[in-house]
ZAMARGU-4260 file (C-alpha; in steps of 0.2 Angstrom, whole numbers, plus 5000, padded with zeros to 4 digits):
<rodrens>
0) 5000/5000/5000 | 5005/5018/4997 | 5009/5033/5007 | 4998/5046/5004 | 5005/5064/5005
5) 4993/5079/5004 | 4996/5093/4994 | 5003/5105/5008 | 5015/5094/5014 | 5021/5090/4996
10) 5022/5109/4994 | 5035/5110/5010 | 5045/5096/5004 | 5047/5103/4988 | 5052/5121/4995
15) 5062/5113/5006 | 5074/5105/4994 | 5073/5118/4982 | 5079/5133/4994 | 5090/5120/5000
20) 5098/5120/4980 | 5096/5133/4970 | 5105/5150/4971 | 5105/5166/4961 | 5110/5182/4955
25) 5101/5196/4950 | 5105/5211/4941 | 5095/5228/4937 | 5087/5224/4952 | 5077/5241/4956
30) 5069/5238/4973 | 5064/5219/4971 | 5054/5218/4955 | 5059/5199/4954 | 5068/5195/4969
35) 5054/5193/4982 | 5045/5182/4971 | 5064/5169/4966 | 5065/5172/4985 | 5047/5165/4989
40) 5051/5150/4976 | 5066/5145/4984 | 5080/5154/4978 | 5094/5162/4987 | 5102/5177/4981
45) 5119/5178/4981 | 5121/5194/4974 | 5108/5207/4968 | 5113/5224/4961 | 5107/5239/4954
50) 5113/5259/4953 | 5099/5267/4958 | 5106/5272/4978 | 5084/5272/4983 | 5080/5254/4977
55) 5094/5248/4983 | 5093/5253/5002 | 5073/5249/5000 | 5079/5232/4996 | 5093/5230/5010
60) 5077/5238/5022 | 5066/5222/5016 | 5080/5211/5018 | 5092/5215/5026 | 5104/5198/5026
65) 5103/5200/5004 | 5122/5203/4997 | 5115/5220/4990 | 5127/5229/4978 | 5125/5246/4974
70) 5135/5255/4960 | 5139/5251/4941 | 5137/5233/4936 | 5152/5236/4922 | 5163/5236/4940
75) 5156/5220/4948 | 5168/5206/4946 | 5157/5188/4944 | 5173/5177/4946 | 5168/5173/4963
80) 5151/5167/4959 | 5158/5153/4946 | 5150/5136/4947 | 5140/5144/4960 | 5124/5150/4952
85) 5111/5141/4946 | 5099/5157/4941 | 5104/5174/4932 | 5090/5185/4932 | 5089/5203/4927
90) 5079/5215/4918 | 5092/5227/4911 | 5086/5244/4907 | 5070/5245/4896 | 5070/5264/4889
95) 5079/5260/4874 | 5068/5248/4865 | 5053/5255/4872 | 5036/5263/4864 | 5036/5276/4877
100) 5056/5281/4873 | 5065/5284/4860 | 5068/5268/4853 | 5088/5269/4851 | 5091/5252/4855
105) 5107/5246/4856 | 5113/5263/4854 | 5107/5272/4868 | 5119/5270/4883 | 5108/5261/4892
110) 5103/5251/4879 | 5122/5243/4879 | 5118/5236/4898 | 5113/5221/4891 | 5130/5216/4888
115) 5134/5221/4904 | 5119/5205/4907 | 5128/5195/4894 | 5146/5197/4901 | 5138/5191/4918
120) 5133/5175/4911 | 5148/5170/4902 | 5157/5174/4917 | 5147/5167/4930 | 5139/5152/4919
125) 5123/5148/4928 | 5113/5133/4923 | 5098/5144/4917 | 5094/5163/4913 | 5080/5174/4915
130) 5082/5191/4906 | 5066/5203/4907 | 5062/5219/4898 | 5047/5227/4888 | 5036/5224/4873
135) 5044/5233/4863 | 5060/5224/4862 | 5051/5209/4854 | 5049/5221/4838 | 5062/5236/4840
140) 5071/5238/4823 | 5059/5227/4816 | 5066/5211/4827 | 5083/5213/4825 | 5088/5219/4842
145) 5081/5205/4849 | 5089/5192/4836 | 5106/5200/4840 | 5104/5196/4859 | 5098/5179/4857
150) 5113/5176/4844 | 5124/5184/4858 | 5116/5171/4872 | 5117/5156/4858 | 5137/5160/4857
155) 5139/5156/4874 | 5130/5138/4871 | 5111/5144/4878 | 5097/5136/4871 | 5084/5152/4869
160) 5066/5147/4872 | 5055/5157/4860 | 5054/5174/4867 | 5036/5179/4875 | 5027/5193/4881
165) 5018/5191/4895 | 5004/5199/4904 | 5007/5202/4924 | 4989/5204/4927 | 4987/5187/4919
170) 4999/5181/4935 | 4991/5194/4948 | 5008/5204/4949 | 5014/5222/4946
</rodrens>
């Protein structure tokens, strides 16, 4: 005869070998966009940074025990973190591919902090990555944008899942 396990305390086991395995790094962090929510799935951060001084003293005032980095992510050295990481998240600055900006893409300076995103995964070379942005990127100089950084990801041997815009109301977050 089988054990039966109900669904709560399937729900702890689980949780409890995933916080037990899996860490991350985040980038472009703001004040927690993703954070809380890899937290509350299990993850721990290892890092998390951004350059904005407010978010980042919101989210060491949340959490207070995070490795929060505050400064320019061109100056963070990932060496450390290698064959540590299981998760690179980040959503690097969105205003270049935009409908509400300018649309310069890759040519805007903040545009450009997605390599900054990719030099952190080929340095750190966690199992998986999760890079956020806008809608806009999915069509920004007609596709191109986004076929570039995908090729960039591919170089370093990723496997890209087929890009997808998703609605947070459709998942009952901001």
């Amino acid at each position: 005869m089988s054990e039966s396990v109900s669904v709560k305390e399937t729900s702890k086991i689980i949780h409890k070998q995933v916080s037990d395995a899996y860490t991350s790094i985040e980038l472009f962090a703001g004040a927690g966009g993703m954070a809380p929510g890899m937290e509350k799935a299990g993850f721990k951060h290892l890092l998390l940074n951004d350059f904005d001084r407010y978010a980042t003293e919101t989210l060491l005032r949340n959490r207070p025990h995070w490795n929060v980095i505050c400064g320019d992510v061109a100056e963070i050295d990932f060496s450390p973190y290698v064959g540590k990481v299981d998760l690179l998240s980040g959503g690097f600055p969105c205003q270049s591919f935009s409908y509400a900006g300018k649309k310069m893409g890759l040519e805007d300076t903040r545009g450009t902090l997605f390599y900054e995103f990719a030099r952190a995964l080929k340095e750190v070379q966690p199992k998986v990555f999760v890079a956020e942005n806008v809608r806009g990127l999915v069509s920004h100089d007609h596709g191109h944008t986004l076929r570039t950084m995908i090729s960039v990801f591919e170089s370093m041997g990723y496997e890209v899942l087929e890009p997808r815009v998703l609605k947070a109301v459709h998942y009952r977050v901001p």
